[in-house]
C-alpha positions as MATLAB code, in Angstrom:
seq = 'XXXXXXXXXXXXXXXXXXXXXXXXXXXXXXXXXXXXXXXXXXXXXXXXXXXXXXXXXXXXXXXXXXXXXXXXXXXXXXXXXXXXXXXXXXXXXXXXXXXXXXXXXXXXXXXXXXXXXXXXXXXXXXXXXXXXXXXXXXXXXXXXXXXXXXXXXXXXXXXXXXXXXXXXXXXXXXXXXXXXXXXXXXXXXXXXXXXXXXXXXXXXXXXXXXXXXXXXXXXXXXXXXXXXXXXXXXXXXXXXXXXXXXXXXXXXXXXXXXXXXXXXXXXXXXXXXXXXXXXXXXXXXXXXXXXXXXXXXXXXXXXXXXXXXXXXXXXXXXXXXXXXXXXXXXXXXXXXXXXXXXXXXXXXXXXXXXXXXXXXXXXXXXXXXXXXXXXXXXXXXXXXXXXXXXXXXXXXXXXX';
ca = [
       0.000    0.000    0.000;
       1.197    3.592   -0.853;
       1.396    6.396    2.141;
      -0.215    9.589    1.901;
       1.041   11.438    5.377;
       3.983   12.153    6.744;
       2.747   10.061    9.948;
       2.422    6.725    7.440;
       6.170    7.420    6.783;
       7.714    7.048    9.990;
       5.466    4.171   10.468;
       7.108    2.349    7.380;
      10.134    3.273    8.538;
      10.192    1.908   11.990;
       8.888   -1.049   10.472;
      12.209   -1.831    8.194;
      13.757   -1.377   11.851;
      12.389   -4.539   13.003;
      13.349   -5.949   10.019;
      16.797   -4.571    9.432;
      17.479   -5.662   13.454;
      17.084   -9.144   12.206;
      18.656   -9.477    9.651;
      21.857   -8.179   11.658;
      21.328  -10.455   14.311;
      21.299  -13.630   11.546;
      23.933  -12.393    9.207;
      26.315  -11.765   12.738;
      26.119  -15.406   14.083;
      26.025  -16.478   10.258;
      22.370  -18.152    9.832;
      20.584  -17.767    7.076;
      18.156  -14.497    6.011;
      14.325  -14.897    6.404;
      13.022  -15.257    3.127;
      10.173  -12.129    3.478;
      13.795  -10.042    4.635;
      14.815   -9.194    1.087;
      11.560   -8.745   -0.679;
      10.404   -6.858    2.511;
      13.009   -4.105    2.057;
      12.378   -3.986   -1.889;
       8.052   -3.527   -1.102;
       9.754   -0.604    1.349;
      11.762    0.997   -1.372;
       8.942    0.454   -3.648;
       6.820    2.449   -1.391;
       9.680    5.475   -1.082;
       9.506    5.960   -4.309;
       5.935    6.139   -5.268;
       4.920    8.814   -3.158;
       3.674   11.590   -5.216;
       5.957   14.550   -5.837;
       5.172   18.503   -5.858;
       5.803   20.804   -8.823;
       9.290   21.288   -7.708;
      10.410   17.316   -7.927;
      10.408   16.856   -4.319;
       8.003   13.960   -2.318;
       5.213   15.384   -0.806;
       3.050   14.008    2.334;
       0.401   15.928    3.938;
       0.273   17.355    6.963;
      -3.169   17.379    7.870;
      -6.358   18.041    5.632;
      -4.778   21.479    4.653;
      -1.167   21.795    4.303;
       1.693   18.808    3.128;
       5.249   19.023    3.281;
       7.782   18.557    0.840;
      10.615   15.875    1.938;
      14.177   14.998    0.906;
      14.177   11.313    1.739;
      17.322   10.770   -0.067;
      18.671    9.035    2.715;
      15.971    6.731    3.315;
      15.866    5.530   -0.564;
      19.901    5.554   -0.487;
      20.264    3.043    2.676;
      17.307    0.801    1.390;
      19.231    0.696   -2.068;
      22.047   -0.461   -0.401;
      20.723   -2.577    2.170;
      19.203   -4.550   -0.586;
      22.370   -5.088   -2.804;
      24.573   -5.860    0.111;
      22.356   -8.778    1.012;
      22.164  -10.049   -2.417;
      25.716   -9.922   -3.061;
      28.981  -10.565   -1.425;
      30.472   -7.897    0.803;
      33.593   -7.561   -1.683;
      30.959   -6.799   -4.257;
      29.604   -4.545   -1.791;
      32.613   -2.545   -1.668;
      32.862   -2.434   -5.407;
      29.807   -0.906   -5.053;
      30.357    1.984   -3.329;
      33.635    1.914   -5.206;
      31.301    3.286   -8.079;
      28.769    5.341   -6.829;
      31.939    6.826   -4.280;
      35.172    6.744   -6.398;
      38.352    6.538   -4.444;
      36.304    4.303   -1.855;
      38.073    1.307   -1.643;
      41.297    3.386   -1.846;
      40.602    5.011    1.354;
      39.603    2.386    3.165;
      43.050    0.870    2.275;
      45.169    3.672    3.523;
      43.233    4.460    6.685;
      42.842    0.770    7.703;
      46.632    0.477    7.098;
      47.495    3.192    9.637;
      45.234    1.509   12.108;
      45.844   -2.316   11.359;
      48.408   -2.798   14.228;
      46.811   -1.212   17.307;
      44.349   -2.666   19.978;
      41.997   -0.255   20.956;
      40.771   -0.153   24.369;
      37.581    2.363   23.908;
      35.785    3.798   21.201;
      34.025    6.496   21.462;
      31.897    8.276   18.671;
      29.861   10.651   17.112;
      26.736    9.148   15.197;
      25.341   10.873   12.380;
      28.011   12.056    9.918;
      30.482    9.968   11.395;
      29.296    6.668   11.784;
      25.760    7.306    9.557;
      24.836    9.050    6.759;
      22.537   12.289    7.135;
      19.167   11.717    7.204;
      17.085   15.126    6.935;
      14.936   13.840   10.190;
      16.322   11.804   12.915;
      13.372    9.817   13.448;
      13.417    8.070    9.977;
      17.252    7.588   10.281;
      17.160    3.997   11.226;
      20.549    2.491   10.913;
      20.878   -0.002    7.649;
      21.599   -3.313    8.229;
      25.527   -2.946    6.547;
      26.075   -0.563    8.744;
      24.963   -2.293   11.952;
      26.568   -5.296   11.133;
      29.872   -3.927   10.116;
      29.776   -1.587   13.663;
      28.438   -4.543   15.815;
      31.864   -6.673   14.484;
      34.082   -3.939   15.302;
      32.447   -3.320   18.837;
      32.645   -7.082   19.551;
      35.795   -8.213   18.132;
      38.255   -5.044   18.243;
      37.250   -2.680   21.586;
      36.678   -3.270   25.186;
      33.922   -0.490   25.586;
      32.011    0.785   22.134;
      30.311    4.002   22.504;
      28.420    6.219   20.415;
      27.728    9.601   22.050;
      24.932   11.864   20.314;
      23.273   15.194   21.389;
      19.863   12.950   20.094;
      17.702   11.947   22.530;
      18.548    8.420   23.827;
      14.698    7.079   23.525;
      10.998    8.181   22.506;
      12.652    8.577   19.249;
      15.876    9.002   19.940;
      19.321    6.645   19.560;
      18.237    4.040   20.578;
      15.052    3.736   18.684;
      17.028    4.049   15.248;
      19.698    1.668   16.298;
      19.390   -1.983   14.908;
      22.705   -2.946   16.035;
      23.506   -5.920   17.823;
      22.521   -6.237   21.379;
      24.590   -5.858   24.365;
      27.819   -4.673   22.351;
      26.990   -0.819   22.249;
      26.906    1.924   25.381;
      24.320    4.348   23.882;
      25.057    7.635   25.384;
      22.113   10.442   24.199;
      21.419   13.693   25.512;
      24.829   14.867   24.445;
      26.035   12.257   26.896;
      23.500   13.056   30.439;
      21.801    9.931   30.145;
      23.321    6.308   28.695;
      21.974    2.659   28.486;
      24.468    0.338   29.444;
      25.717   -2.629   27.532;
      22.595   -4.579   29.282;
      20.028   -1.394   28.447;
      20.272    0.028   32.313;
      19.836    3.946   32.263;
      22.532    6.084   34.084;
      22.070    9.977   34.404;
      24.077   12.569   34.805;
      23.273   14.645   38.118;
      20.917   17.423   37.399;
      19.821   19.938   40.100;
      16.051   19.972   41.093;
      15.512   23.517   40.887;
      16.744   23.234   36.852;
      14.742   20.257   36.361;
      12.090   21.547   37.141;
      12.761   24.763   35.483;
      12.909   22.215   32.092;
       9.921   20.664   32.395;
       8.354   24.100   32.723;
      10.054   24.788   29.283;
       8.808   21.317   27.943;
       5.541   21.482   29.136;
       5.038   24.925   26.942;
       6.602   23.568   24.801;
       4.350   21.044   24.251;
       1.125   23.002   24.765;
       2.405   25.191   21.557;
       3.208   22.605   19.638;
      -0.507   21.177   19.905;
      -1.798   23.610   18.562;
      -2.790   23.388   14.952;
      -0.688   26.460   13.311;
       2.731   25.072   15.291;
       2.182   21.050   14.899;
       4.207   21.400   12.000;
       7.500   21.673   13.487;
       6.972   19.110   15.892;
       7.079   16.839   12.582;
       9.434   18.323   10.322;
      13.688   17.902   10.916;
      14.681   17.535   14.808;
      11.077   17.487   15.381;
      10.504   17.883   19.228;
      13.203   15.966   21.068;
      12.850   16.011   24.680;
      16.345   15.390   25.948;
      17.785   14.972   29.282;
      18.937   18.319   30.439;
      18.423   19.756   26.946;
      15.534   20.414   24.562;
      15.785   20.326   20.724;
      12.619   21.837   18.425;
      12.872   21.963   14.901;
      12.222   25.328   13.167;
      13.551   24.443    9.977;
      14.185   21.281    7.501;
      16.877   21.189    5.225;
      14.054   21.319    2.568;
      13.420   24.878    3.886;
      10.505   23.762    3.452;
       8.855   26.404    6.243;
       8.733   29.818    5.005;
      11.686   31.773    6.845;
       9.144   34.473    8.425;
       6.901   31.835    9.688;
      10.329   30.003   11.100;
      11.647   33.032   12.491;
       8.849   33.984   14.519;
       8.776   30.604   15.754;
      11.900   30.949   17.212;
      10.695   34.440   18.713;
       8.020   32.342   20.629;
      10.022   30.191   21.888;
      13.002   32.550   23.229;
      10.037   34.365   24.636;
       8.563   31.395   26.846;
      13.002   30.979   28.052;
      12.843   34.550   28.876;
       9.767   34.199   31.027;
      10.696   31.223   32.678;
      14.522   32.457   32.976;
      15.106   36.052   33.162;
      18.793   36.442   34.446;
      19.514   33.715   32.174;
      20.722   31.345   35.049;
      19.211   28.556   34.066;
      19.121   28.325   30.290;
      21.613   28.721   27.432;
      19.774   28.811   23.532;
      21.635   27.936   20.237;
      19.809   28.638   17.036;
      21.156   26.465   14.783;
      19.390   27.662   11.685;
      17.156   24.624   11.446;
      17.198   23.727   15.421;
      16.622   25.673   18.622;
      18.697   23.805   21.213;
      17.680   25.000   24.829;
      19.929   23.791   27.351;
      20.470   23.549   31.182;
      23.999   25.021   32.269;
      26.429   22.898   34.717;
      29.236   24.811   36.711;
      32.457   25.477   34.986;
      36.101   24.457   36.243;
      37.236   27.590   35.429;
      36.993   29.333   38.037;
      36.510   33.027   36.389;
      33.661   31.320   34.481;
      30.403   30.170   36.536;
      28.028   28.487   34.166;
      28.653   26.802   30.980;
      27.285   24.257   28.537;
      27.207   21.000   29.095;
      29.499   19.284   26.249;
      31.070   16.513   24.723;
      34.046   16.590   27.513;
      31.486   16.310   30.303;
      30.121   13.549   29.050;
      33.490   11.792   28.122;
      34.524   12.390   32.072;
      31.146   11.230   33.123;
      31.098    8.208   31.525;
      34.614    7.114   32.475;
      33.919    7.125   35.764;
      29.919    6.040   35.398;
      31.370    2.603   33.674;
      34.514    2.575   34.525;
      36.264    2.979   31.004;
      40.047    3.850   32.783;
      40.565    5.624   29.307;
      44.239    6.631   30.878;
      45.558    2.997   30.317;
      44.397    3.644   26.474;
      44.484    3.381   23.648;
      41.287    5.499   22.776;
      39.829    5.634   19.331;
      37.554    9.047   19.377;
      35.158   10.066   16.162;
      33.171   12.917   14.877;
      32.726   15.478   12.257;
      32.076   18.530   13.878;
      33.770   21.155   16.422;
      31.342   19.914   18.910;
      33.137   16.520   18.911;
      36.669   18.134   19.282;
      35.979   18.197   23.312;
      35.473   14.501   23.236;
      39.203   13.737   22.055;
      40.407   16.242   24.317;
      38.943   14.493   27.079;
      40.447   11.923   26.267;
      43.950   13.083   25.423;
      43.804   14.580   29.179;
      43.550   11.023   30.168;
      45.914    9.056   27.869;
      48.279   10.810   25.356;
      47.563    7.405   22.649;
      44.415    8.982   21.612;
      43.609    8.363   18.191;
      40.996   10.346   16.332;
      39.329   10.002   12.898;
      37.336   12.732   11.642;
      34.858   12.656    8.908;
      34.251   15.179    6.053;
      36.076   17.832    7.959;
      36.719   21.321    6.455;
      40.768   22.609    6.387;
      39.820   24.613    9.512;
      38.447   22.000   11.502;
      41.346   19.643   10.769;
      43.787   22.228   11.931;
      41.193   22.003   15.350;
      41.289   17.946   15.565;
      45.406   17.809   15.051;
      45.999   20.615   17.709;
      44.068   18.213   20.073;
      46.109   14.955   18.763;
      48.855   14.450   16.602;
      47.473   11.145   16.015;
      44.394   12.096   13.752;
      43.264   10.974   10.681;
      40.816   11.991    8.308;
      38.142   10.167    5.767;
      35.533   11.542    3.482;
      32.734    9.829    4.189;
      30.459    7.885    7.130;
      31.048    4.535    4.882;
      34.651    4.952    4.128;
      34.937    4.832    8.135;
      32.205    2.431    9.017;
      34.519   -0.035    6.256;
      37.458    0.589    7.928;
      36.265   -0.456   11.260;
      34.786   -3.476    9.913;
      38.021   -5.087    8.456;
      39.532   -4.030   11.654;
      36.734   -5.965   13.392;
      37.165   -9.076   10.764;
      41.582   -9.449   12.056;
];
């Protein structure tokens, strides 16, 4: 059956989780596929690609009975594609592959892998989308694909003591875990920027957050929420980022990167919402907001260690140091493999660097600028182009 609304979509799409989950499960302990697997994927694809498109070429769902959005599901089309292909060939032809539709692939892969071959990592810690997954223009259809799970889940098993991937996503109710289909018990999903993490046997662990600025969130989120009911704002509860009620951190979408919301309509959404922080956080005590351009991140400050500044942002360092002593990673016997793609995951290998000087980090898609950040924080840095040149590597390294 075809889908009309953008609500049918997600529901397709959480349903080639279950299947994708699966699959990895089987094709990691070597049994056999399901037969409905492959055809199930291909009836999904078929799906994608019949939903009706606008004047401008892009797929179009509705809304509600008055307005419909245009989507760039890209992403969701691209993984299937390759899902599909990887399972009915062999994973050299795989490579070959995205050899072709990636030239210089395969090449990659060799050099990076060869700088890499010869050391036993202790921990790995990374970023997840644009690192270890592909961009997805909403997080909530961004289920992992199953070559991608399976080639992590190796890695994690065979090659590192502790595997983490540490997102600013939310860690459930649509958040990292709910788009994972990796294998069980080999991941520490760490959400919420890194507040809140599921153990390697799905046990949640928070960071510490005062009462006062707890409650002082769920004020926030709670008007939040009331807003976002109502018909003329439900939109951007559905479009990008979506809502995403974090822990110790809010995200709410106010742009796609269709642009598919006119910018006056998105800019005084974001003029509503710094309203309701003002009013619930005058003195700005409580409350730091970054406009992303597409997201408005509201988030609860923590006290600083420098001493000449009080309040700060909670980041990727705070949640490195958190979870080394939350699970006991003893990241100073090393060595550390640390990944991202942004300046927001720079923290994360200098957390780690404090700890144990054989830090390692591999950056993805990184601009000149940001390189020059990564190598100041370690001399031992290397760089790749793409998600799936670095998800390879890690799988041959997983496969020694």
């Amino acid at each position: 059956m075809g889908i009309k609304t953008l609500v049918d979509f997600y529901d397709l799409m959480f349903k080639t989780r279950d299947v994708r989950k699966e699959a990895v499960v089987r094709l990691f302990n070597n049994n056999n596929l399901k037969k409905h697997t492959v055809p199930d994927l291909k009836d999904a694809l078929s799906i994608l690609e019949s939903i009706k498109k606008d004047s401008q070429g892009q797929y179009s769902l509705s809304l509600n009975e008055e307005k419909t959005i245009s989507l760039d599901i890209s992403y969701e089309i691209s993984e299937l594609k390759k899902d599909i292909f990887f399972l009915e060939n062999s994973e050299d032809q795989f490579y070959a592959y995205l050899d072709k539709s990636n030239p210089g692939f395969l090449k990659e892969v060799e050099e990076t892998e060869s700088k890499l071959k010869d050391i036993s990592f202790r921990n790995f810690i990374t970023d997840r989308d644009g690192t270890i997954n592909n961009y997805c223009g909403r997080y909530g259809s961004s289920i992992q694909s199953i070559y991608n799970a399976l080639f992590l889940s190796r890695f994690g098993s065979n090659s590192v003591e502790n595997a983490i991937i540490l997102t600013s996503a939310p860690l459930d109710n649509i958040g990292l875990a709910d788009v994972s289909t990796a294998l069980d018990k080999v991941f520490i999903y760490a959400g919420s920027k890194g507040r809140e993490y599921f153990d390697k046997e799905g046990r949640r662990q928070r960071y510490p957050i005062e009462t006062e600025k707890q409650a002082k969130l769920d004020s926030f989120n709670k008007r939040s929420k009331q807003l976002l009911d109502k018909p003329n704002y439900r939109i951007f509860s559905l479009i990008g980022s979506g809502l995403q009620l974090k822990f110790g951190q809010t995200t709410i979408a106010r742009q796609d990167i269709s642009r598919s919301i006119p910018e006056r309509e998105s800019n005084d959404f974001l003029a509503l919402i710094s309203n309701i922080v003002s009013e619930l956080d005058p003195k700005s005590e409580f409350f730091r907001i970054e406009d992303t351009g597409t997201d408005i991140e509201v988030i609860l400050t923590v006290a600083s260690k420098d001493a000449n500044q009080e309040l700060k942002d909670f980041d990727k360092a705070d949640a490195v140091n958190f979870l080394n002593t939350s699970i006991g990673l003893n990241l100073k016997r090393g060595p550390n493999l640390i990944c991202g793609d942004t300046n927001s995951d720079i923290p994360m290998v200098s957390a780690s660097k404090k700890e144990c000087e054989d830090t390692w980090a591999i950056f993805v898609g990184s601009n000149a600028e940001l390189r020059d950040k990564v190598k100041q924080s370690s001399s031992q840095s290397l760089f790749v182009s793409k998600p799936d040149v670095l998800v390879a590597v890690l799988n041959n390294l997983g496969k020694r």
